[in-house]
PDB file of N, CA, C and O in Angstrom:
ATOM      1  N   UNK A   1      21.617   3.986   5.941  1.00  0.00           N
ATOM      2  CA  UNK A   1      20.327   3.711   5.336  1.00  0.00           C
ATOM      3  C   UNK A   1      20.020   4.844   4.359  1.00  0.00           C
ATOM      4  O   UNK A   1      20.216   6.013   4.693  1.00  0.00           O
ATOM      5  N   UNK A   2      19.711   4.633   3.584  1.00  0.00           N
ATOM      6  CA  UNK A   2      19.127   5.181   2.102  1.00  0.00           C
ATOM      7  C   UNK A   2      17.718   6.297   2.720  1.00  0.00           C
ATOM      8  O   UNK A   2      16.858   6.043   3.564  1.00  0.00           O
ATOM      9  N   UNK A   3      17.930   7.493   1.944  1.00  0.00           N
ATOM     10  CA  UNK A   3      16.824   8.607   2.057  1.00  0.00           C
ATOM     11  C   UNK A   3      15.277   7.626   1.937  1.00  0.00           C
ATOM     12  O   UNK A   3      14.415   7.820   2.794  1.00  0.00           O
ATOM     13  N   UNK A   4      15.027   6.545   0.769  1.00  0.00           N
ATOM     14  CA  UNK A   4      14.499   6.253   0.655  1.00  0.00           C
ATOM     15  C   UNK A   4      14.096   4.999   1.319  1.00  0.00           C
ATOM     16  O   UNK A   4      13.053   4.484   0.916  1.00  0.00           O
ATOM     17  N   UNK A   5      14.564   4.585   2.002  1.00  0.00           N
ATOM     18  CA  UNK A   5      14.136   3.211   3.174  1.00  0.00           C
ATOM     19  C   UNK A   5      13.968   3.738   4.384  1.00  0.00           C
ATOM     20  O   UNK A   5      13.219   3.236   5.222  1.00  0.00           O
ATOM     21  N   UNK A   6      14.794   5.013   4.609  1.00  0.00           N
ATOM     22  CA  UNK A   6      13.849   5.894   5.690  1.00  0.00           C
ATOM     23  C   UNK A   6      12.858   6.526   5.275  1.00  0.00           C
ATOM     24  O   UNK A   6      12.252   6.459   6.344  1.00  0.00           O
ATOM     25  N   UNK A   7      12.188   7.074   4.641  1.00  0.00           N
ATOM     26  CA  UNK A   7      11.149   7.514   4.261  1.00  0.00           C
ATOM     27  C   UNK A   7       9.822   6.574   3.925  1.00  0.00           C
ATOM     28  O   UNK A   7       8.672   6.970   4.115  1.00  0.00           O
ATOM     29  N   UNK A   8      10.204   5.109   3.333  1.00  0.00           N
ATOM     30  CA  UNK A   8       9.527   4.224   3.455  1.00  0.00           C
ATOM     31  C   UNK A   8       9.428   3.515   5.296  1.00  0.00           C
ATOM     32  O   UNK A   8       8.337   3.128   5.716  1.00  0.00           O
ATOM     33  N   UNK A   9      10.165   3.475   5.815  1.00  0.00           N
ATOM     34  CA  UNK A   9       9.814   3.070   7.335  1.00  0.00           C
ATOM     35  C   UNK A   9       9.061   3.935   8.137  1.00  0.00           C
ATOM     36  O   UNK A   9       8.413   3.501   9.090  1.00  0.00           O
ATOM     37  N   UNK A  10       9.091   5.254   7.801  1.00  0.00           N
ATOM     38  CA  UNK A  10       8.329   5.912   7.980  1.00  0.00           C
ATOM     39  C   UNK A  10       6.774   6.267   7.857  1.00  0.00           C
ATOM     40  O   UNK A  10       5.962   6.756   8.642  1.00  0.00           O
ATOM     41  N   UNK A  11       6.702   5.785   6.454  1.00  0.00           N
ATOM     42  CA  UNK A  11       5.503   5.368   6.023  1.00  0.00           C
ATOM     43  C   UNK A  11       4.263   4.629   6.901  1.00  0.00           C
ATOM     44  O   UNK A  11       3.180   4.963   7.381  1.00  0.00           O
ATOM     45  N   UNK A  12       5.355   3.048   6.784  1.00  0.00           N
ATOM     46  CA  UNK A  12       5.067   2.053   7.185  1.00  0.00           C
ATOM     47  C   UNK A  12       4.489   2.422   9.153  1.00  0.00           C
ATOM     48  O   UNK A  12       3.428   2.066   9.666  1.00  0.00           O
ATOM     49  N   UNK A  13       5.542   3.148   9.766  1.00  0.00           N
ATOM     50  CA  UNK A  13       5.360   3.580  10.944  1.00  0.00           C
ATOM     51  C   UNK A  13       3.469   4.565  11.208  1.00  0.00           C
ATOM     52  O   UNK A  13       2.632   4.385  12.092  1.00  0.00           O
ATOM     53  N   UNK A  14       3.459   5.280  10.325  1.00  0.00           N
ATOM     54  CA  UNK A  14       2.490   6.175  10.036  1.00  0.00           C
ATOM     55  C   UNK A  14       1.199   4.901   9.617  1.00  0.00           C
ATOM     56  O   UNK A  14       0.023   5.066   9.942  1.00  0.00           O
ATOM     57  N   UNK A  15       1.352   4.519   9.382  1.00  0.00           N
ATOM     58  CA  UNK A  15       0.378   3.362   8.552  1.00  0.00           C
ATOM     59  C   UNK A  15       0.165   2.737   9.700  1.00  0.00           C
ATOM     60  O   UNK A  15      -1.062   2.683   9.777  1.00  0.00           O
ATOM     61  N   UNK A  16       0.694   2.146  10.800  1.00  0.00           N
ATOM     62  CA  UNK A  16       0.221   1.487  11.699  1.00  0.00           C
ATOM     63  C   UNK A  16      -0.113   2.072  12.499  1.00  0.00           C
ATOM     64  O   UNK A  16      -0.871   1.448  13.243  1.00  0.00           O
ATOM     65  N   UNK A  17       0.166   3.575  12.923  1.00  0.00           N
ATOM     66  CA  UNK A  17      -0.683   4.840  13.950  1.00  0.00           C
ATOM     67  C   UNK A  17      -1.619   4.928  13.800  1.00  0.00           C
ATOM     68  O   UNK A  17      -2.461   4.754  14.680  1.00  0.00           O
ATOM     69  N   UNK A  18      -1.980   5.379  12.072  1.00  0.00           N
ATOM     70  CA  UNK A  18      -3.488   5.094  11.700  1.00  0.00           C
ATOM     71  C   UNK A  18      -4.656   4.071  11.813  1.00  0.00           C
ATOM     72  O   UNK A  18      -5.875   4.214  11.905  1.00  0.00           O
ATOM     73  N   UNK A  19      -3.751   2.876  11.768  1.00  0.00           N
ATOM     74  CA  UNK A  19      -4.663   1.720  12.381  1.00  0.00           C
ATOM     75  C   UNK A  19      -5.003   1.394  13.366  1.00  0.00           C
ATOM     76  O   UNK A  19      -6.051   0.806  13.630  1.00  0.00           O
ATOM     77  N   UNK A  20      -3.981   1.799  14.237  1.00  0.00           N
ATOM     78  CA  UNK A  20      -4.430   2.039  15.909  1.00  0.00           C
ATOM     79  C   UNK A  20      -5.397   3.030  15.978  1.00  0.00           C
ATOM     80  O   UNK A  20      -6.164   2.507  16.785  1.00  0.00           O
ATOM     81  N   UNK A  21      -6.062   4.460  15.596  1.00  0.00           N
ATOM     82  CA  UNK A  21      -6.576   4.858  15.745  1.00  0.00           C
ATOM     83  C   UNK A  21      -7.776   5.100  15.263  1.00  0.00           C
ATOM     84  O   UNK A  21      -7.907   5.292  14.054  1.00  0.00           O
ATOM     85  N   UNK A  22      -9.056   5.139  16.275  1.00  0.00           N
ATOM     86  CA  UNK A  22     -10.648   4.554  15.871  1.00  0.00           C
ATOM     87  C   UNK A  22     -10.591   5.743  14.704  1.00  0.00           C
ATOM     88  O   UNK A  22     -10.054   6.848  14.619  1.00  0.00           O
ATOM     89  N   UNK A  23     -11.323   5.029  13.967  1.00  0.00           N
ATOM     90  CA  UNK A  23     -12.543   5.906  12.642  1.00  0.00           C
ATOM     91  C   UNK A  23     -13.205   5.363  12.286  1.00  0.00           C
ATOM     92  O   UNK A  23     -13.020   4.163  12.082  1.00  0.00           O
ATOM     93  N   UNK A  24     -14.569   6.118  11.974  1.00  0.00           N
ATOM     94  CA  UNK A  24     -15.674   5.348  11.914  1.00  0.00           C
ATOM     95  C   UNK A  24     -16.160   5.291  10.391  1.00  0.00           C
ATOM     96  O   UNK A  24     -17.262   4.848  10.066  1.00  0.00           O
ATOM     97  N   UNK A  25     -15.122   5.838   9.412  1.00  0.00           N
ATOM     98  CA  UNK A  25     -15.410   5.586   8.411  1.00  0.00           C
ATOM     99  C   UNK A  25     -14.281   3.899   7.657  1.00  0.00           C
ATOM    100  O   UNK A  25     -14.189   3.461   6.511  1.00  0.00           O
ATOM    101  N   UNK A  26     -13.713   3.484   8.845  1.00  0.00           N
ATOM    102  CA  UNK A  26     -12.993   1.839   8.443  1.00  0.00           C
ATOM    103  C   UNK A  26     -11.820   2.534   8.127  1.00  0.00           C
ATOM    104  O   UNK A  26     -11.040   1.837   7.477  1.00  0.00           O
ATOM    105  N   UNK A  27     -11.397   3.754   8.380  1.00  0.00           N
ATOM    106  CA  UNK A  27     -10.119   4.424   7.752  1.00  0.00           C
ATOM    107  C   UNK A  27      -9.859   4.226   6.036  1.00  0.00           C
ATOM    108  O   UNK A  27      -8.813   3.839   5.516  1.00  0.00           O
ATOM    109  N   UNK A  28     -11.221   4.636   5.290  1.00  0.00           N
ATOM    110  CA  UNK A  28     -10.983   4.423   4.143  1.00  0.00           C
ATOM    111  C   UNK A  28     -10.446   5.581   3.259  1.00  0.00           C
ATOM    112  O   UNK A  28     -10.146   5.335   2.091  1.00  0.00           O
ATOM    113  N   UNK A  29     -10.341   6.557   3.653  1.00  0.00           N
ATOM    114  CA  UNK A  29      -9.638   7.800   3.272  1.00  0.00           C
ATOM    115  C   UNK A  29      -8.005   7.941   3.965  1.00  0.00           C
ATOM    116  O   UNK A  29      -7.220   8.832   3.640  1.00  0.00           O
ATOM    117  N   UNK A  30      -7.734   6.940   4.900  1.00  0.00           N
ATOM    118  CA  UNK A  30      -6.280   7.077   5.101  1.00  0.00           C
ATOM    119  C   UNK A  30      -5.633   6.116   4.346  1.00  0.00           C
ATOM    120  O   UNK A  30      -4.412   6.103   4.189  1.00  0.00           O
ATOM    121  N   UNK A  31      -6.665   5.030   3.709  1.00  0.00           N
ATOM    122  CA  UNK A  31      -6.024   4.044   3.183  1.00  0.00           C
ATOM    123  C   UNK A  31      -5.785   4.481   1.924  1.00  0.00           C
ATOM    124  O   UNK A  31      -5.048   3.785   1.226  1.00  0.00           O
ATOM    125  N   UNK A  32      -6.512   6.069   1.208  1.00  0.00           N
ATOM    126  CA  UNK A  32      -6.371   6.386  -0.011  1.00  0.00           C
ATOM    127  C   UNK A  32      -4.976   6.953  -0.118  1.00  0.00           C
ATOM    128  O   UNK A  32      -4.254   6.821  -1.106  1.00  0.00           O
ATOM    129  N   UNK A  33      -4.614   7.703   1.175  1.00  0.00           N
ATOM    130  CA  UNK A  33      -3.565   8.900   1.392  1.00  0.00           C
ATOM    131  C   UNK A  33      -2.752   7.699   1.078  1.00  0.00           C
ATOM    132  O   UNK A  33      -2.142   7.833   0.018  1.00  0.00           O
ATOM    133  N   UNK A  34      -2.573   6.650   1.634  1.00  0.00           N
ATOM    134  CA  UNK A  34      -1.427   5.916   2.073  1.00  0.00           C
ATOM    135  C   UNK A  34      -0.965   5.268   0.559  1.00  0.00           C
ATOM    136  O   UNK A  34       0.167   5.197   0.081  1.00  0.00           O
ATOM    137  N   UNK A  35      -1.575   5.059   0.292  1.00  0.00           N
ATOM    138  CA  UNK A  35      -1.539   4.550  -1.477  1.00  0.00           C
ATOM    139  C   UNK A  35      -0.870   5.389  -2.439  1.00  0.00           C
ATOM    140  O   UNK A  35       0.020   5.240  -3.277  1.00  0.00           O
ATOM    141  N   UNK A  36      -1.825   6.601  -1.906  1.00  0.00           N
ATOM    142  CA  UNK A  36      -1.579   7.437  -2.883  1.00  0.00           C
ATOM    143  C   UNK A  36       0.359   8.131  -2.818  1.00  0.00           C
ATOM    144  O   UNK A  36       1.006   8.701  -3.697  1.00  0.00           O
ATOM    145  N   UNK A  37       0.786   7.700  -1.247  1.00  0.00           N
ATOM    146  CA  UNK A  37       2.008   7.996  -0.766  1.00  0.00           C
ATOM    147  C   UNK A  37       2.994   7.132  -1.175  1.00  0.00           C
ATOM    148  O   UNK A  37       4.209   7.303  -1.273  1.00  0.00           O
ATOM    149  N   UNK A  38       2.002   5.774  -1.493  1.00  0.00           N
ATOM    150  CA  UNK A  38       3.138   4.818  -1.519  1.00  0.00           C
ATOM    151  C   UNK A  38       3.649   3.741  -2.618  1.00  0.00           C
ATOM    152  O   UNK A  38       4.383   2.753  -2.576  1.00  0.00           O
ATOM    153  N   UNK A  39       2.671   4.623  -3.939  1.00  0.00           N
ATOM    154  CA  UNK A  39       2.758   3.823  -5.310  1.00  0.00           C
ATOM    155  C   UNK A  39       4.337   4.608  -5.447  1.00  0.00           C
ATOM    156  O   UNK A  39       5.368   3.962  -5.629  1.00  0.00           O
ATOM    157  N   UNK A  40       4.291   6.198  -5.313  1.00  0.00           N
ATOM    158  CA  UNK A  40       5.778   6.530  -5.643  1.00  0.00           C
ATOM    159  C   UNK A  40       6.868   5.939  -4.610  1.00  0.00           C
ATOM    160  O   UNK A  40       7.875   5.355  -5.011  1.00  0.00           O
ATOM    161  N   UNK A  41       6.653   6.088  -3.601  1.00  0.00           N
ATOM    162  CA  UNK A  41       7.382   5.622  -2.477  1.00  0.00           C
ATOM    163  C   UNK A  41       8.382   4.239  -2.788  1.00  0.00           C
ATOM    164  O   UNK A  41       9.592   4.120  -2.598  1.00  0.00           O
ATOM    165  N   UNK A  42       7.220   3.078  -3.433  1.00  0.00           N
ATOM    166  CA  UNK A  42       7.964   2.025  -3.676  1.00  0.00           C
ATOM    167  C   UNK A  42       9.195   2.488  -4.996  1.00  0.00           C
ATOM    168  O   UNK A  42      10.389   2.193  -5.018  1.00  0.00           O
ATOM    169  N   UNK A  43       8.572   3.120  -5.793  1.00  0.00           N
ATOM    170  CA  UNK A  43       9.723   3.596  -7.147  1.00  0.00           C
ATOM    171  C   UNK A  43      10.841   4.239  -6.227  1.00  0.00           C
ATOM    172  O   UNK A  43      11.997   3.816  -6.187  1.00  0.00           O
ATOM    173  N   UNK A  44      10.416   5.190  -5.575  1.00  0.00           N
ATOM    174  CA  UNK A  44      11.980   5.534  -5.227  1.00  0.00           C
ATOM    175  C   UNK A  44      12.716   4.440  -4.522  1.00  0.00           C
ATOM    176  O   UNK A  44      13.943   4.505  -4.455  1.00  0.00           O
ATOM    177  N   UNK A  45      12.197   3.646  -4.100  1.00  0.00           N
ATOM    178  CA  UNK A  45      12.763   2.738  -3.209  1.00  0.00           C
ATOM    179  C   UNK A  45      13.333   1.636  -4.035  1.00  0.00           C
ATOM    180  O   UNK A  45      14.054   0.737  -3.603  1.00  0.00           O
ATOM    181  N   UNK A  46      12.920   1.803  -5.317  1.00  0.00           N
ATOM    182  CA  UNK A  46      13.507   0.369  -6.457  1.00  0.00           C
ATOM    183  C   UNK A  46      14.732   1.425  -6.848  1.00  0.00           C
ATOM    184  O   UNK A  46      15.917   1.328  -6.531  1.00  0.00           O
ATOM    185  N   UNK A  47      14.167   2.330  -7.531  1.00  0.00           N
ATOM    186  CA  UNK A  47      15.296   3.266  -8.016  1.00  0.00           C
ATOM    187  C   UNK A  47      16.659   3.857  -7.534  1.00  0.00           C
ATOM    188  O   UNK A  47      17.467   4.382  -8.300  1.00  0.00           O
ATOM    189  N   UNK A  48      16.883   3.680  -5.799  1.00  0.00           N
ATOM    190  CA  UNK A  48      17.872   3.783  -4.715  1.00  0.00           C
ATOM    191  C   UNK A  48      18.364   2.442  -4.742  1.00  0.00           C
ATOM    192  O   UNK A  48      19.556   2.217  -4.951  1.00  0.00           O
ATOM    193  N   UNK A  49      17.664   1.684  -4.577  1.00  0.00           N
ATOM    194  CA  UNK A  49      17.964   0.496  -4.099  1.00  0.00           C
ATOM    195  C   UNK A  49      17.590  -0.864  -4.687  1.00  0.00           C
ATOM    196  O   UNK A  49      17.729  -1.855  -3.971  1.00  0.00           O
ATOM    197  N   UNK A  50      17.190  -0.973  -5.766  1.00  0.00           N
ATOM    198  CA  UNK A  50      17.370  -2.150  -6.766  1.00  0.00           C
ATOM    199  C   UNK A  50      15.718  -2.676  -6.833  1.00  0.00           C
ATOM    200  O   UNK A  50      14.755  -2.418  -6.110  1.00  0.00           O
ATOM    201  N   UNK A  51      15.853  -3.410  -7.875  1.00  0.00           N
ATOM    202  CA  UNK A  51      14.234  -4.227  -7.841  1.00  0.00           C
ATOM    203  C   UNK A  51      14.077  -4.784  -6.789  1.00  0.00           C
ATOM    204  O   UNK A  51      13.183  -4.283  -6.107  1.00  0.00           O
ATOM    205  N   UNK A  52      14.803  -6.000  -6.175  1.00  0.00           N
ATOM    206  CA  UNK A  52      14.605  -7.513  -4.930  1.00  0.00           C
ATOM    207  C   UNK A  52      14.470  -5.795  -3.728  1.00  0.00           C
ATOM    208  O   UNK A  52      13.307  -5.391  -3.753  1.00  0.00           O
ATOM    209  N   UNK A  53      15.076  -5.209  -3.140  1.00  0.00           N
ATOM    210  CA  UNK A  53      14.362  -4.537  -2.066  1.00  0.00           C
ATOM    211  C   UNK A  53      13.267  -3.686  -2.482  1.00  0.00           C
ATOM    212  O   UNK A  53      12.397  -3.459  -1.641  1.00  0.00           O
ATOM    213  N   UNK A  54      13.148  -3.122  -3.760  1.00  0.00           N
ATOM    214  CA  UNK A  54      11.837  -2.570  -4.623  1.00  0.00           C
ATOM    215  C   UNK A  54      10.443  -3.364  -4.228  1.00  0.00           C
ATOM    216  O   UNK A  54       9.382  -2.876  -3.839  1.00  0.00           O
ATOM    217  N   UNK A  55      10.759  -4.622  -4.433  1.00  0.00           N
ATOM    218  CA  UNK A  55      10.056  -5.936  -3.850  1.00  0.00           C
ATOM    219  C   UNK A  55       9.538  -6.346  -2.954  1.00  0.00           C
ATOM    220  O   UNK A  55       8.474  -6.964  -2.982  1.00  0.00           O
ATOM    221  N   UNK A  56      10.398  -5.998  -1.665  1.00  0.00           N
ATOM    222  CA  UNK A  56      10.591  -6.124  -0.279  1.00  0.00           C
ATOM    223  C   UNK A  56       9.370  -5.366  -0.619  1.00  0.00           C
ATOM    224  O   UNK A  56       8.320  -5.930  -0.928  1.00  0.00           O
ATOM    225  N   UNK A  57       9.537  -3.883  -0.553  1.00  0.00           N
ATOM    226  CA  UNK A  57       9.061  -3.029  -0.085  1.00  0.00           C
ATOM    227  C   UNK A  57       7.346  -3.126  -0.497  1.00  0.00           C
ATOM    228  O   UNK A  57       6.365  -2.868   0.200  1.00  0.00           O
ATOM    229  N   UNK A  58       7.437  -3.577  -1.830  1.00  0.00           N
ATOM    230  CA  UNK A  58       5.904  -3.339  -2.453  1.00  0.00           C
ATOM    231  C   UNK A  58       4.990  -4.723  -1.540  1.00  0.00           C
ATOM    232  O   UNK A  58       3.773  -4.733  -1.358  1.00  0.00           O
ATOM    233  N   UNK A  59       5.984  -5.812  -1.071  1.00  0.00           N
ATOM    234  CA  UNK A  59       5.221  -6.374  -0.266  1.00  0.00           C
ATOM    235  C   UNK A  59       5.000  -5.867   1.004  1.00  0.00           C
ATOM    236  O   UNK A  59       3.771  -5.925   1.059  1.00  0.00           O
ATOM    237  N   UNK A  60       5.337  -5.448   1.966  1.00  0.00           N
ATOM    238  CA  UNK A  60       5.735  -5.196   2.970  1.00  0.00           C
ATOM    239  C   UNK A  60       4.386  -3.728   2.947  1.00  0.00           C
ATOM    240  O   UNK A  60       3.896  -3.461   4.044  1.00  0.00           O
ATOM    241  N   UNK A  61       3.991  -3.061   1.948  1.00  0.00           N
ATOM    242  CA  UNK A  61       2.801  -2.197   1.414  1.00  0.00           C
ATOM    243  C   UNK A  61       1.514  -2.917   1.431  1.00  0.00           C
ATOM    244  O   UNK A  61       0.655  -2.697   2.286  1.00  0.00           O
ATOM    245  N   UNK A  62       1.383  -3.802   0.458  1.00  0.00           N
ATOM    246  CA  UNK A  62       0.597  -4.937   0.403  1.00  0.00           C
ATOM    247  C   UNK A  62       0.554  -5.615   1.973  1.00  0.00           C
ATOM    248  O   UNK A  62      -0.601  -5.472   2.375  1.00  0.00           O
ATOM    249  N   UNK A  63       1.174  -6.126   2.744  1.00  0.00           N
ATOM    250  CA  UNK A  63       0.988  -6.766   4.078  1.00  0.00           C
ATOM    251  C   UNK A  63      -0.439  -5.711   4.587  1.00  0.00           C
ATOM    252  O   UNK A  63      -1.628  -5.978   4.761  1.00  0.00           O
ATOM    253  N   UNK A  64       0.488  -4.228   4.730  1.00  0.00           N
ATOM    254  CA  UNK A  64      -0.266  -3.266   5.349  1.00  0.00           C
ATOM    255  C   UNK A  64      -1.556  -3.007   4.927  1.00  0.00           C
ATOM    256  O   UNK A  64      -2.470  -2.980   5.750  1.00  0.00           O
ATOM    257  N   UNK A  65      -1.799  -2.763   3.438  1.00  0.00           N
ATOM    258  CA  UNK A  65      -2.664  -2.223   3.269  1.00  0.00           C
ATOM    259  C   UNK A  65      -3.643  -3.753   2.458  1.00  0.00           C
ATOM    260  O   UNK A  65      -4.174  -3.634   1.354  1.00  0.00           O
ATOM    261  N   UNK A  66      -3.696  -4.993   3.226  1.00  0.00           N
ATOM    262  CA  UNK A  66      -4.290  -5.977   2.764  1.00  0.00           C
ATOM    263  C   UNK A  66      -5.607  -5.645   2.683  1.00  0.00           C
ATOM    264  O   UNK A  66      -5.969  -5.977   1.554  1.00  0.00           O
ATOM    265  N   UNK A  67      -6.369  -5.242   3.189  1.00  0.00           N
ATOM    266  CA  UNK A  67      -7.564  -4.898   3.108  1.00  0.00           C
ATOM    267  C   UNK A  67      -8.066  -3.963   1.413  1.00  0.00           C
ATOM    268  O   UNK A  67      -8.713  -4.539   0.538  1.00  0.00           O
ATOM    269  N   UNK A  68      -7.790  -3.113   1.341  1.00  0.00           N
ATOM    270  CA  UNK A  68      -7.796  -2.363  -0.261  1.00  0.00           C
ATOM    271  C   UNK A  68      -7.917  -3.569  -0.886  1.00  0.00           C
ATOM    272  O   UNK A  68      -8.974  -4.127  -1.178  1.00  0.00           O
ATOM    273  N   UNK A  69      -6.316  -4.129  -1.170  1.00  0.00           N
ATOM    274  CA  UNK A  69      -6.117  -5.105  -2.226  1.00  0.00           C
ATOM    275  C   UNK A  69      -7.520  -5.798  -2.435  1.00  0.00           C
ATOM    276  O   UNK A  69      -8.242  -5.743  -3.430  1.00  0.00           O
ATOM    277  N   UNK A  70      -7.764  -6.611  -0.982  1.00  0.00           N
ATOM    278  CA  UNK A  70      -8.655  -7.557  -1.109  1.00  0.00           C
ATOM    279  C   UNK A  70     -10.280  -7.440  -1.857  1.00  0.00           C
ATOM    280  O   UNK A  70     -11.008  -8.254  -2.424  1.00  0.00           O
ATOM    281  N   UNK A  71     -10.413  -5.649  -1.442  1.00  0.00           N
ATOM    282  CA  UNK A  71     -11.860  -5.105  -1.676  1.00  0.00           C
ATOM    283  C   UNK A  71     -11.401  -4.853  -3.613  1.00  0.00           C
ATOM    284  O   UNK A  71     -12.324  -4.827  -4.428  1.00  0.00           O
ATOM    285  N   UNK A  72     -10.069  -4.710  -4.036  1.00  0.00           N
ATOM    286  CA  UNK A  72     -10.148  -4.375  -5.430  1.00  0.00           C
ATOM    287  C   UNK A  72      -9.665  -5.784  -6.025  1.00  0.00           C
ATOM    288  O   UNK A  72      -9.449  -5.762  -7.236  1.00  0.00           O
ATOM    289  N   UNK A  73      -9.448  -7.073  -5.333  1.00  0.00           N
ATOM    290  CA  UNK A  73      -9.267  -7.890  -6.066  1.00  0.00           C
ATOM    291  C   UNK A  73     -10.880  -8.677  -5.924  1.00  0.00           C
ATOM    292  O   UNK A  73     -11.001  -9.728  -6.553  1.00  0.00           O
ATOM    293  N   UNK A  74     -11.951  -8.238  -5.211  1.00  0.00           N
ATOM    294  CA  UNK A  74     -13.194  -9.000  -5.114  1.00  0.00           C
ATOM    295  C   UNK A  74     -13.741  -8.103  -6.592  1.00  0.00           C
ATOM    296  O   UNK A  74     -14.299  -8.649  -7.543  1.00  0.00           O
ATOM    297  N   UNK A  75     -13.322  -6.155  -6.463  1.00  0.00           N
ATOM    298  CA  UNK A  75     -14.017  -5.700  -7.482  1.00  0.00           C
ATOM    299  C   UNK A  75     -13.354  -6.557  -8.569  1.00  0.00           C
ATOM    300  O   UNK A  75     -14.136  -7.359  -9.080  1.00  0.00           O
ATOM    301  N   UNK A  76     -12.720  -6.568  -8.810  1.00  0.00           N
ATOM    302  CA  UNK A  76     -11.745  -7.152 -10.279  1.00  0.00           C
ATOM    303  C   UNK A  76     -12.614  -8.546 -11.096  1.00  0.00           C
ATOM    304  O   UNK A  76     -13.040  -8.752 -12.232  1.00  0.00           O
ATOM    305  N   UNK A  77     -12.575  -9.326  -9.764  1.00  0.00           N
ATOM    306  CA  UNK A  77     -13.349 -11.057 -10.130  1.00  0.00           C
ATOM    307  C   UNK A  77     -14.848 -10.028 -10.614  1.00  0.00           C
ATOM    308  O   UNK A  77     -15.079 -10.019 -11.823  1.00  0.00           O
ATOM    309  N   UNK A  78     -15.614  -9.374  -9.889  1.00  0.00           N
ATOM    310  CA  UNK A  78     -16.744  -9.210 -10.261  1.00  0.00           C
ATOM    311  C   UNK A  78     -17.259  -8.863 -11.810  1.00  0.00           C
ATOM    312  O   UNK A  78     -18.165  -9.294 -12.524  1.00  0.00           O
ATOM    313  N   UNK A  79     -15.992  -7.652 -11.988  1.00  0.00           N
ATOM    314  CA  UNK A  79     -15.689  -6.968 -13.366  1.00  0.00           C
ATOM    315  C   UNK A  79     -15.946  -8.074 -14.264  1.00  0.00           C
ATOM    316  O   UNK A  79     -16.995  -8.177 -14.898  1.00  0.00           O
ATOM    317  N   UNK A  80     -14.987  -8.906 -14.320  1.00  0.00           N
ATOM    318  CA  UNK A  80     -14.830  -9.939 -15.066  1.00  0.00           C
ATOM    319  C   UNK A  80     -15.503 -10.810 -15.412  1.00  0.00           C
ATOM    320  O   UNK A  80     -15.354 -11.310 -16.527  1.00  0.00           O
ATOM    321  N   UNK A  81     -16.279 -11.160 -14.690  1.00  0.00           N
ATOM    322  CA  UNK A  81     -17.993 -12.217 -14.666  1.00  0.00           C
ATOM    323  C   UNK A  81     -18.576 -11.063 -15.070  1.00  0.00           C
ATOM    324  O   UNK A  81     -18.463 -11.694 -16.121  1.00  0.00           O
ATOM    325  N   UNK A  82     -19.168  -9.850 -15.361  1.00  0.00           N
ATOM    326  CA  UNK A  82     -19.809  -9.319 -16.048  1.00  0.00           C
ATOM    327  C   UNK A  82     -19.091  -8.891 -17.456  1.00  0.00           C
ATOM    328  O   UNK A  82     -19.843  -8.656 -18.402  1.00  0.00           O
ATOM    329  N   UNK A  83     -17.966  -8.799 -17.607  1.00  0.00           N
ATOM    330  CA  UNK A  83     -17.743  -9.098 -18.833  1.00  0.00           C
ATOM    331  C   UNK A  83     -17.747 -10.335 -19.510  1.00  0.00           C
ATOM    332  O   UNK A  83     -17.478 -10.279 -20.710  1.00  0.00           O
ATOM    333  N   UNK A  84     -18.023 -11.595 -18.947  1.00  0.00           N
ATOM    334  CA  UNK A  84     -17.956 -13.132 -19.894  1.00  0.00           C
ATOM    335  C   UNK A  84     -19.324 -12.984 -20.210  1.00  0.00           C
ATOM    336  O   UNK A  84     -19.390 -13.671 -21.229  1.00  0.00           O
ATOM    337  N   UNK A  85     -20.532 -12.515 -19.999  1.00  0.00           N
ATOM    338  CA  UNK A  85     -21.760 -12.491 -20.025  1.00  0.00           C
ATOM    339  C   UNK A  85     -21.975 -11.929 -21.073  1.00  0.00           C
ATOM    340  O   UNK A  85     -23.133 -11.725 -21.437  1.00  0.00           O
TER     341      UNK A  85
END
């Protein structure tokens, strides 16, 4: 296994500790760390190992961190209806 698919399982491992564990702020500052760990994370992981597991991986991010997405794809629609106005 590739430096970089261990380091991404790792991630992924760390990412679900955090969710097991209570915070009372919704864990919105681990969800920043984790992002912020794992926009490069996926590049090295295309760059070792090709786009289609590059892919894998950026979904397999997205699974985890569905929640973000969802709160920046509600901001996004909102953006956008105030710009047609």
């Amino acid at each position: 296994m590739s430096l970089s698919l261990l380091l991404a399982c790792l991630w992924a491992v760390a990412a679900n500790v955090i969710a097991i564990l209570p915070s009372r702020r919704n864990h919105w500052p681990a969800a920043y760390g984790l992002i912020v760990l794992g926009v490069p994370l996926v590049g090295f992981v295309t760059y070792q190992n090709g786009p289609w597991i590059g892919l894998l991986a950026l979904a397999a991010g997205c699974s985890i961190l569905r929640w973000p997405l969802h709160a920046l794809w509600r901001w996004g629609k909102r953006r956008l209806r105030e710009t047609d106005r």
